[in-house]
C-alpha positions as CSV (number, residue, x, y, z in Angstrom):
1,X,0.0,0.0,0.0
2,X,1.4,3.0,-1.1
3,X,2.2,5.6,2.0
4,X,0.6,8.4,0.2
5,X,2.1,11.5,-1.7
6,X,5.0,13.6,-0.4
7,X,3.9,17.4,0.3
8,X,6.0,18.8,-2.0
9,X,4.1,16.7,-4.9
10,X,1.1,17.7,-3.3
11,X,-1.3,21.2,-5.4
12,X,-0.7,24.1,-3.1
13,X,-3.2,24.8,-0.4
14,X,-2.9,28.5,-0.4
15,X,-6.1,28.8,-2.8
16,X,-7.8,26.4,-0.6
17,X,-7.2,28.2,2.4
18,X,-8.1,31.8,0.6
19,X,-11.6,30.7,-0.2
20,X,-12.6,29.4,3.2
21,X,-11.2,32.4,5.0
22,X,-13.1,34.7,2.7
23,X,-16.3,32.7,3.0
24,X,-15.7,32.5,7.2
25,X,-15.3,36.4,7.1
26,X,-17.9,37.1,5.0
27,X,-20.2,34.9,7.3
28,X,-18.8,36.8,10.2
29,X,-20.2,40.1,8.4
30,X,-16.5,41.5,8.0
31,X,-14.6,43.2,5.4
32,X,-12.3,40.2,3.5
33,X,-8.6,42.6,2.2
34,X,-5.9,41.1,0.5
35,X,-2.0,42.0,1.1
36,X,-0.5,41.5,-2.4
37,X,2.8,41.6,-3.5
38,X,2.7,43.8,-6.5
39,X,6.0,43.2,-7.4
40,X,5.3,39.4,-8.6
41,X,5.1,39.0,-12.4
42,X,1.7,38.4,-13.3
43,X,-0.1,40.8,-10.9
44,X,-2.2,43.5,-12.5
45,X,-3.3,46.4,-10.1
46,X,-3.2,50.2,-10.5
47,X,0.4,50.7,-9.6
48,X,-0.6,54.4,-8.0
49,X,-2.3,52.4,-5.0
50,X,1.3,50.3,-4.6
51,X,3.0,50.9,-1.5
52,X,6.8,49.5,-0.9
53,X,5.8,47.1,-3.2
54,X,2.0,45.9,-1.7
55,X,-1.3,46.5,-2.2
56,X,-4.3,46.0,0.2
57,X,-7.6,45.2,-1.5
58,X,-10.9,45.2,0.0
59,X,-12.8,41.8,-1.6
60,X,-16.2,42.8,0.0
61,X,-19.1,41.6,-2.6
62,X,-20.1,45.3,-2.5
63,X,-16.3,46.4,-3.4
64,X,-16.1,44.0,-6.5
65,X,-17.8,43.2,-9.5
66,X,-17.2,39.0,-10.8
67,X,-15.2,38.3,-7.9
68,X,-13.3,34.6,-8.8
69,X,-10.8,33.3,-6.0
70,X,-9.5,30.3,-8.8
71,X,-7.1,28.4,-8.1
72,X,-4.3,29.7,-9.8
73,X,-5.3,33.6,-9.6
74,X,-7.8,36.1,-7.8
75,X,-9.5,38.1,-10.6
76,X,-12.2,41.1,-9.9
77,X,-13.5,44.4,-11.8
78,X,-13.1,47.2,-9.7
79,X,-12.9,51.0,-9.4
80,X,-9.4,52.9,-8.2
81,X,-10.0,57.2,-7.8
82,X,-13.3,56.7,-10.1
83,X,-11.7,54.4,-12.8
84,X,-12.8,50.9,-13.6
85,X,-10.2,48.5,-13.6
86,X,-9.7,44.6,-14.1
87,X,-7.5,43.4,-11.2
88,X,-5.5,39.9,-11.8
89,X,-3.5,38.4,-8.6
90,X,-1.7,35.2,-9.1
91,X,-2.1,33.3,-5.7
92,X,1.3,33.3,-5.2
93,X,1.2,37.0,-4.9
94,X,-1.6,36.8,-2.3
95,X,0.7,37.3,0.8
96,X,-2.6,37.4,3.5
97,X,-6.4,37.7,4.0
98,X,-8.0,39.5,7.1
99,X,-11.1,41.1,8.0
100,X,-10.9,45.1,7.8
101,X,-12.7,45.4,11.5
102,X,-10.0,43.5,13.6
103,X,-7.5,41.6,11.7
104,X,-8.5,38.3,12.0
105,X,-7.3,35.9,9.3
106,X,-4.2,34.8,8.3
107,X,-1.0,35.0,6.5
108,X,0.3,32.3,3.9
109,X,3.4,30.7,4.5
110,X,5.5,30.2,0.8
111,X,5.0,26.8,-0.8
112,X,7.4,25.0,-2.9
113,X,5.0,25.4,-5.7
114,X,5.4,29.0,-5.6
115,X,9.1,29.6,-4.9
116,X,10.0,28.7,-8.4
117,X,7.6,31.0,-9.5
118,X,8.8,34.2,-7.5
119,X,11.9,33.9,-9.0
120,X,11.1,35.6,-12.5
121,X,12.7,39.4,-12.8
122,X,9.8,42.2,-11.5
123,X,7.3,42.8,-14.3
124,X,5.9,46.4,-13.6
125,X,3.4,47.2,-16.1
126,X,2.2,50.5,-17.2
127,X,-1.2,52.2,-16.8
128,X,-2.2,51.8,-20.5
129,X,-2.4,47.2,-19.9
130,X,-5.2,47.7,-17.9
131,X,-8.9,47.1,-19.5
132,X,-11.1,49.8,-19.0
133,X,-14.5,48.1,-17.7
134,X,-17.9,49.5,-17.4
135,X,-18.9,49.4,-13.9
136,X,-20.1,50.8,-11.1
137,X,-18.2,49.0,-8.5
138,X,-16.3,51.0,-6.2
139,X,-13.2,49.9,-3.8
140,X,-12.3,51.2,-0.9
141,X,-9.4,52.7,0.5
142,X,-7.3,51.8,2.9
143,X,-4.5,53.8,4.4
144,X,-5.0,56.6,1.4
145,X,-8.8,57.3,1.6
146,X,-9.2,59.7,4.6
147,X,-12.0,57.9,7.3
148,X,-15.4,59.7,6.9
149,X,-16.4,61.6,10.0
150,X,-19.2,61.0,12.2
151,X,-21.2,58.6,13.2
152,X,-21.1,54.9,11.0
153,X,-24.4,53.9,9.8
154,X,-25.9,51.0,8.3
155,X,-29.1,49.9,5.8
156,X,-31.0,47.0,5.5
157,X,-31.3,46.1,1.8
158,X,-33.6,43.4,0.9
């Protein structure tokens, strides 16, 4: 009887794990945000929200438009300052997920599926690669966007 696979020959478990933390927050009724390494080849984000090299975006239903979390990359339509955007994060650029309203989630650990991956030169691509998209999703902001003042509220929508 055969012992069973080694973990290295094993499909990484970071999309695995991405999808049932996102599905726990959102059951919890809290924000979902990525940390994404922006410097990763493959990853397509508006390089004016990059900060030392990572994004934070919020993966809220009403933040995104066609939300997949595949297993080889996180795609989602999205708005950035007013303008619509297609985001595309290879999983091995997803460095955490955690809920906006007190942090809880988790961070992935590398995986020797990934490592060979991360070793390609930066790829930095221009404004002009992204598709424009008609939409009238919006994301919020973290650090940038300044908090609104006053008091939060909240409206049932049926």
């Amino acid at each position: 009887m055969d012992a069973g696979m080694d973990i290295g020959q094993m499909t990484p478990r970071r999309p695995y794990l991405l999808r049932a933390f996102y599905d726990w927050l959102l059951e919890n009724e809290l924000t979902p945000h990525l940390v994404v390494d922006a410097t990763l080849p493959g990853v397509k984000v508006p390089l004016e929200y990059v900060q030392d090299g990572q994004i934070i975006l919020n993966v809220a239903p009403r933040a995104v438009g066609n939300l997949e979390l595949g297993n080889d990359e996180v795609t989602f339509n999205a708005r950035f300052g007013g303008r619509p955007h297609l985001v595309i994060v290879p999983i091995y650029a997803v460095q955490a997920i955690y809920a906006r309203e007190n942090g809880a989630g988790t961070m992935f650990e590398p995986e020797p599926a990934y490592l060979d991956m991360m070793d390609f030169p930066e790829e930095i691509d221009s404004d002009d690669s992204f598709i424009e998209l008609e939409s009238d999703v919006t994301v919020e902001h973290t650090e940038e966007t300044p908090r609104p003042r006053g008091k939060p509220s909240l409206r049932v929508v049926k």
